[in-house]
C-alpha positions in Angstrom: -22.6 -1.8 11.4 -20.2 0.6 9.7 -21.6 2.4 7.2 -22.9 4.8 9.1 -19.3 6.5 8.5 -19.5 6.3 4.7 -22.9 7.8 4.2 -21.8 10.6 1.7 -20.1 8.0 -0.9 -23.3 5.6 -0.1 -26.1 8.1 -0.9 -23.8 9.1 -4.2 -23.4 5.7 -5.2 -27.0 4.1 -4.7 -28.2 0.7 -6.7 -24.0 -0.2 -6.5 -22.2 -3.1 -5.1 -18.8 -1.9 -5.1 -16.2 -4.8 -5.0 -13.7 -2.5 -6.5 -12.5 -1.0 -3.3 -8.9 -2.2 -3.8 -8.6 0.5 -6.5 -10.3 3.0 -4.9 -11.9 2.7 -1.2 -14.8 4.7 -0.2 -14.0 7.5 1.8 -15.5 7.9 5.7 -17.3 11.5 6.1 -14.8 12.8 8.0 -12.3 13.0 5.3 -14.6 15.4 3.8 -14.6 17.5 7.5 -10.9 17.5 6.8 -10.6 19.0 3.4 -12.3 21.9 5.0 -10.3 21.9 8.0 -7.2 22.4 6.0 -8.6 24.9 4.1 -9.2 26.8 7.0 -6.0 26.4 8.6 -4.5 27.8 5.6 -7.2 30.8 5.6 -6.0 31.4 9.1 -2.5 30.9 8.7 -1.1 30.9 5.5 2.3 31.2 5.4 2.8 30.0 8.9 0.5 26.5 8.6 4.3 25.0 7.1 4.8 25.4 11.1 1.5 24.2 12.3 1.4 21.4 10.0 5.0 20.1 10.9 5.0 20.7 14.3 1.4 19.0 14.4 -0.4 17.2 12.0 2.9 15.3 10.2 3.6 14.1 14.1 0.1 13.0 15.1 -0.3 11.3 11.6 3.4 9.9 12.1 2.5 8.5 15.8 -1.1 6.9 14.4 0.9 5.1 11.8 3.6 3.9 14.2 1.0 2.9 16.6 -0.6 0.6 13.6 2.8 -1.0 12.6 4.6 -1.2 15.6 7.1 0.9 14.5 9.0 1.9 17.1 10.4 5.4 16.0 7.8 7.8 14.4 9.9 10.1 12.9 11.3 7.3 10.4 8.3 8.1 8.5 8.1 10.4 5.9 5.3 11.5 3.8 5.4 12.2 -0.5 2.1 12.1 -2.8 2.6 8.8 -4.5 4.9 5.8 -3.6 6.8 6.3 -7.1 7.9 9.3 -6.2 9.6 7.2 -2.8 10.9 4.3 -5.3 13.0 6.7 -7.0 14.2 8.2 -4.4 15.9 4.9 -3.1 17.0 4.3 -6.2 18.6 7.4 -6.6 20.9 6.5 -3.2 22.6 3.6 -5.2 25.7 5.1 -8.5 24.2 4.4 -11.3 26.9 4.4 -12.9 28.2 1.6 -11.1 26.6 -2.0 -11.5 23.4 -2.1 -10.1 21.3 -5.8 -9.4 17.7 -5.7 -7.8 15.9 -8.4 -7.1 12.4 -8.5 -7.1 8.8 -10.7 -8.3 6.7 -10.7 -11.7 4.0 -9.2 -9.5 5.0 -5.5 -8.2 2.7 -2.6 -9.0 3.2 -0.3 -12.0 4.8 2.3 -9.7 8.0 -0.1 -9.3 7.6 -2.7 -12.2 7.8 -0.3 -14.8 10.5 2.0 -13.0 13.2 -0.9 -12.9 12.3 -1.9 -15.9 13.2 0.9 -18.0 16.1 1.3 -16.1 17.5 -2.6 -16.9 17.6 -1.2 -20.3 21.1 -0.2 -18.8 23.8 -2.1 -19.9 25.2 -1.7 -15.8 21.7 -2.6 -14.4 20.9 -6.8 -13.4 17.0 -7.1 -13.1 16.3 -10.5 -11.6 12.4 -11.2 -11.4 10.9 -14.1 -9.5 7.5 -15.5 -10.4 5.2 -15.6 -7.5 3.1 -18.7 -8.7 2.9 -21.4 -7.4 2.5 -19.1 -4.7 3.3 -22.1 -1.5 6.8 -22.2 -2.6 7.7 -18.9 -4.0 8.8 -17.6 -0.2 11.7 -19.8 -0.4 12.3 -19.6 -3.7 12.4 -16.1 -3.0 15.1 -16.4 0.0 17.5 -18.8 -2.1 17.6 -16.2 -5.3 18.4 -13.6 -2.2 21.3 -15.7 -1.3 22.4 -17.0 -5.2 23.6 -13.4 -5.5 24.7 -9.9 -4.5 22.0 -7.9 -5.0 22.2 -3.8 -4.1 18.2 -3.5 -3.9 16.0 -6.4 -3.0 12.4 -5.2 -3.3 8.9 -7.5 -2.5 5.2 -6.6 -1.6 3.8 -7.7 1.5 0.4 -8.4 -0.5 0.7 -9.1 -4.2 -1.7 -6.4 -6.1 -2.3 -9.0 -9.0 -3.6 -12.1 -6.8 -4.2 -10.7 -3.1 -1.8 -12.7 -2.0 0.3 -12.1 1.4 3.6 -13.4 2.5 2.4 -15.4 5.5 5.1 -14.6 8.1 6.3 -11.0 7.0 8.9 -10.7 9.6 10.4 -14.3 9.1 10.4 -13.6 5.3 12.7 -11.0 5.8 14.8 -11.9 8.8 15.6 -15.1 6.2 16.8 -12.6 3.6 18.7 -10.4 5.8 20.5 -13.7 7.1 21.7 -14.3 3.9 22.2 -10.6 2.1 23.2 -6.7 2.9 21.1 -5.8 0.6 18.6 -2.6 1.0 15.1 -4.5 1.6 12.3 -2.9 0.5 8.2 -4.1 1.3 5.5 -2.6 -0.7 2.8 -2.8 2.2 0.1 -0.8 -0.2 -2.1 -3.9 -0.4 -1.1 -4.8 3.3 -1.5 -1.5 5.8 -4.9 -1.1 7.4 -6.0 -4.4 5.7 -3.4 -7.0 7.6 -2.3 -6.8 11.3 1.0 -5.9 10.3 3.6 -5.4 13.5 7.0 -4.5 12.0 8.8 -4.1 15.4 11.2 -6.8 14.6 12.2 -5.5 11.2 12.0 -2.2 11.3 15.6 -1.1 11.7 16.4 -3.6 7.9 13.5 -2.5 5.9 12.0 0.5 4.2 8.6 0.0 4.1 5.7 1.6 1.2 2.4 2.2 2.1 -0.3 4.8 1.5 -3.3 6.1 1.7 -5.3 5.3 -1.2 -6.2 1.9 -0.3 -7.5 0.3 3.0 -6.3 3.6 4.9 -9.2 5.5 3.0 -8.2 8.5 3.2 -7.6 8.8 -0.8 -5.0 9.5 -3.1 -1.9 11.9 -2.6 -0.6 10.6 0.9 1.9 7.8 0.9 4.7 7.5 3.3 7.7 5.2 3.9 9.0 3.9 7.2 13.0 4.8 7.2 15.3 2.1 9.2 16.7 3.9 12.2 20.1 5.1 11.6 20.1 4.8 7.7 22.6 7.3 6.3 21.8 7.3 2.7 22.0 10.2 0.6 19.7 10.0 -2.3 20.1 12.0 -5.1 16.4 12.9 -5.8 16.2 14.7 -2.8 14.2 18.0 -1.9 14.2 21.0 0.2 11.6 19.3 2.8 15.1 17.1 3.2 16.7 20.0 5.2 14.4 20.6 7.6 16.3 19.0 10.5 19.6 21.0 9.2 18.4 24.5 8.0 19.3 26.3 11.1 22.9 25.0 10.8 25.4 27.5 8.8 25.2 26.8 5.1 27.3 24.5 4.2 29.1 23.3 0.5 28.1 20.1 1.4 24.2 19.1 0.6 23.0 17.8 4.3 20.0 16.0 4.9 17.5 15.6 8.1 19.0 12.8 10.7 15.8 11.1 10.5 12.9 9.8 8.0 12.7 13.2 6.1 16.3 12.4 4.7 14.2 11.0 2.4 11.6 14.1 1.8 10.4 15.9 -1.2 9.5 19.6 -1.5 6.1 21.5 -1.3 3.0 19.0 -1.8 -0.6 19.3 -0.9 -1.1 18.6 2.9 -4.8 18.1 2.2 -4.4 14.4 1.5 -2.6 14.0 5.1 -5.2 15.9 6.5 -7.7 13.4 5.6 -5.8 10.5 6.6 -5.1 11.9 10.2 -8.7 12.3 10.4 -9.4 8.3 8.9 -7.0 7.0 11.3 -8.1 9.2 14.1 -11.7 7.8 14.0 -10.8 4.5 13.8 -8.8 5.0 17.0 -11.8 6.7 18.7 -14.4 4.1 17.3 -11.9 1.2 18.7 -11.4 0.1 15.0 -8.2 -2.1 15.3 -6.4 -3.6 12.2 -7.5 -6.8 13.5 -11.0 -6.0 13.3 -11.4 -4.7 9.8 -9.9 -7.9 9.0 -12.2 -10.6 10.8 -14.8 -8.1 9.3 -13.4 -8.6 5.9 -13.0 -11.7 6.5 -16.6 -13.0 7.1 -17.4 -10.8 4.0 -16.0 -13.1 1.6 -17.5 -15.7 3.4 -20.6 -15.1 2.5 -19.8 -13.5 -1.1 -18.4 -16.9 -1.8 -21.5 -18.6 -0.3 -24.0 -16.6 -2.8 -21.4 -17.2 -5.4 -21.8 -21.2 -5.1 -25.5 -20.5 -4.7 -25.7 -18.9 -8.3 -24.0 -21.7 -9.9 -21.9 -19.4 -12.8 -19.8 -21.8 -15.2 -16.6 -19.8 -14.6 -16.8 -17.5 -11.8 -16.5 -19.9 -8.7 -14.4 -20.8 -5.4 -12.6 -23.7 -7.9 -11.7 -20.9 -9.9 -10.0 -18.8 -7.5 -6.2 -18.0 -7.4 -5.7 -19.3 -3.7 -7.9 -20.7 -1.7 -6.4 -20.2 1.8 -7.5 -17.5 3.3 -5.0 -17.4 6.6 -2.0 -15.8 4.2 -4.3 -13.1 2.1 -5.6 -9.5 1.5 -9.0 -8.5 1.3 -9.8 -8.6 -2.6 -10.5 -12.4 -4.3 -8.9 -12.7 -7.0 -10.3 -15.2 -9.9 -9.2 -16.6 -12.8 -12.6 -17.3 -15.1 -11.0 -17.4 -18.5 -8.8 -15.3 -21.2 -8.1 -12.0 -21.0 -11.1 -10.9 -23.5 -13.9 -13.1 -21.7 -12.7 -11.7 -18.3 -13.2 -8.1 -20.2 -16.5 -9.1 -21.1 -17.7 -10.8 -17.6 -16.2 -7.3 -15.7 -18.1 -5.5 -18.1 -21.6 -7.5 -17.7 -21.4 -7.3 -13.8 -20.6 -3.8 -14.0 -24.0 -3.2 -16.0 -25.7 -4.8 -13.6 -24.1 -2.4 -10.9 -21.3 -4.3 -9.7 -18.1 -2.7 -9.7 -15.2 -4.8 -10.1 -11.8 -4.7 -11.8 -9.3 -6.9 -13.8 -6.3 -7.2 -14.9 -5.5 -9.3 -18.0 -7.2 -12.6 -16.9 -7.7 -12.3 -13.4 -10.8 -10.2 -12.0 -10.7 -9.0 -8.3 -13.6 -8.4 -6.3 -12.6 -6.5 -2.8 -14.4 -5.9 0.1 -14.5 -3.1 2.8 -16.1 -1.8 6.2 -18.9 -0.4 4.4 -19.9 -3.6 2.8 -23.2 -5.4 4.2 -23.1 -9.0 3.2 -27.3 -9.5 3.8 -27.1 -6.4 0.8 -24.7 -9.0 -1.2 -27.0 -9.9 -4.6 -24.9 -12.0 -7.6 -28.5 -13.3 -9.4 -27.6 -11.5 -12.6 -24.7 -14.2 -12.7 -27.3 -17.2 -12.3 
């Protein structure tokens, strides 16, 4: 039903299930029609697309993200090429050379884990790290660490990258920490935006949240933006000229200033090309009725049926008893299995991907995703019988 909008990455990748969509979605053709329409605009305007593009495309692409989160103030977001380049810039609004404590889980991605880890090598830095298994208490046991302690920086994802699993009731997860800390909350919502019906109405003016488009947003890599809480007045020391935008018709002043809204938190020059394919993902989904909600019952049914044809195949370690959580009402869209050690999960990936199925692991846990352009009557797991 949808893949007529993914025809160019289907006709390239022919005689391939792709489960690996988690790590890098298929693209809809009209992310290709907008590589072309930003080289065009620059062709037409080159030095003066800086205008175009911020008095155009970042609002429209700021309004279709606000419009899918709920968020009530579009100009709290602002837009960088990667999401670490956003985690260091919070963490550049906190002294470092004052104590610093963070709170956060053994399961954030790279683009955080490793960041706060090399920076606990300092003497002045408290790294306190939560394990999210077993997964149906670690919400509280989340919330109580929250309140044990002061904490400058408390940071969680809304969908864990290394299980698919989501914190069932995102705004009462956070509402329960604010209750009990002032700390800056930050949600990773990589794994969570365009995948979960996310409404973040009720929280927006406590967190900062991370999403992007690499993932479920498909519009690929170098667009990730963060949702700023109304009001915040931080002044991070990573900062850019993109940063002054809201102030550079003001008289210099010896004082660095920063924009009164999201872009307090800006960078400098990047390559809009990546923003323009986004708009264009989330503008067809808009015209095509495509609602968060719907990708997900989609999703949904897909693993349905995957696990169907999975029990069907009978495979000694890759089954339903095997996976990392079985409830399905608090999850993403990739399964994530446990099937053995690290090696014979190597080797299983490795065999599947010979026989054109693209998944990926990490350590012992292999993930399968799923995605719009996925036919489940197409689904074929014999090689595994």
């Amino acid at each position: 039903m949808y893949q007529q909008f993914y025809q160019r990455f289907l006709q390239a990748n022919q005689g391939k299930q792709h489960f690996a969509c988690h790590s890098h979605h298929y693209w809809p053709d009209v992310s290709r029609d907008a590589m072309l329409e930003y080289w065009d605009d620059t062709a037409r305007l080159v030095d003066d697309k800086w205008r175009y593009i911020f008095g155009e495309k970042v609002p429209e692409t700021q309004q279709l993200i606000a419009d899918i989160l709920q968020l009530p103030q579009p100009e709290q977001i602002v837009f960088a090429p990667n999401t670490h380049e956003l985690v260091m810039r919070l963490l550049s609004c906190f002294d470092l050379r004052q104590p610093l404590r963070i709170l956060t889980t053994d399961s954030e991605f790279y683009s955080f884990s490793r960041q706060v880890k090399r920076l606990a090598e300092y003497d002045n830095v408290q790294l306190d790290i939560i394990a999210s298994e077993p997964f149906a208490s670690f919400e509280q046991r989340f919330a109580d660490a929250a309140a044990a302690h002061h904490y400058q920086l408390i940071f969680c994802s809304q969908v864990f990258f290394n299980s698919g699993v989501a914190i069932r009731d995102l705004t009462g997860f956070v509402k329960q920490i604010a209750a009990v800390s002032d700390a800056m909350i930050v949600i990773d919502g990589y794994h969570g935006f365009m995948a979960l019906p996310t409404d973040l109405s009720a929280i927006a003016e406590r967190i900062f949240y991370l999403a992007g488009s690499y993932k479920y947003a498909q519009g690929g890599e170098g667009c990730c933006f963060m949702a700023v809480p109304l009001g915040s007045t931080e002044r991070p020391l990573y900062t850019g000229w993109f940063a002054e935008f809201g102030t550079l018709a003001a008289e210099k002043s010896a004082t660095v200033l920063y924009s009164e809204d999201g872009y307090r938190f800006a960078g400098a020059t990047m390559d809009f090309s990546a923003l323009y394919r986004l708009n264009a993902v989330l503008r067809l989904f808009k015209q095509q009725g495509i609602s968060v909600g719907r990708i997900h019952q989609y999703v949904q049914q897909l693993q349905q049926v995957f696990l169907q044809k999975l029990a069907s195949v009978q495979h000694a370690d890759l089954h339903a008893g095997n996976l990392l959580l079985q409830d399905f009402s608090c999850h993403g869209h990739f399964l994530t299995f446990r099937p053995g050690n690290a090696a014979e999960v190597a080797e299983l990936a490795a065999f599947l991907k010979r026989a054109g199925i693209e998944t990926d692991y990490r350590a012992d846990r292999l993930r399968f995703g799923f995605a719009l352009y996925h036919n489940s009557a197409e689904y074929d797991l014999t090689c595994l019988a």
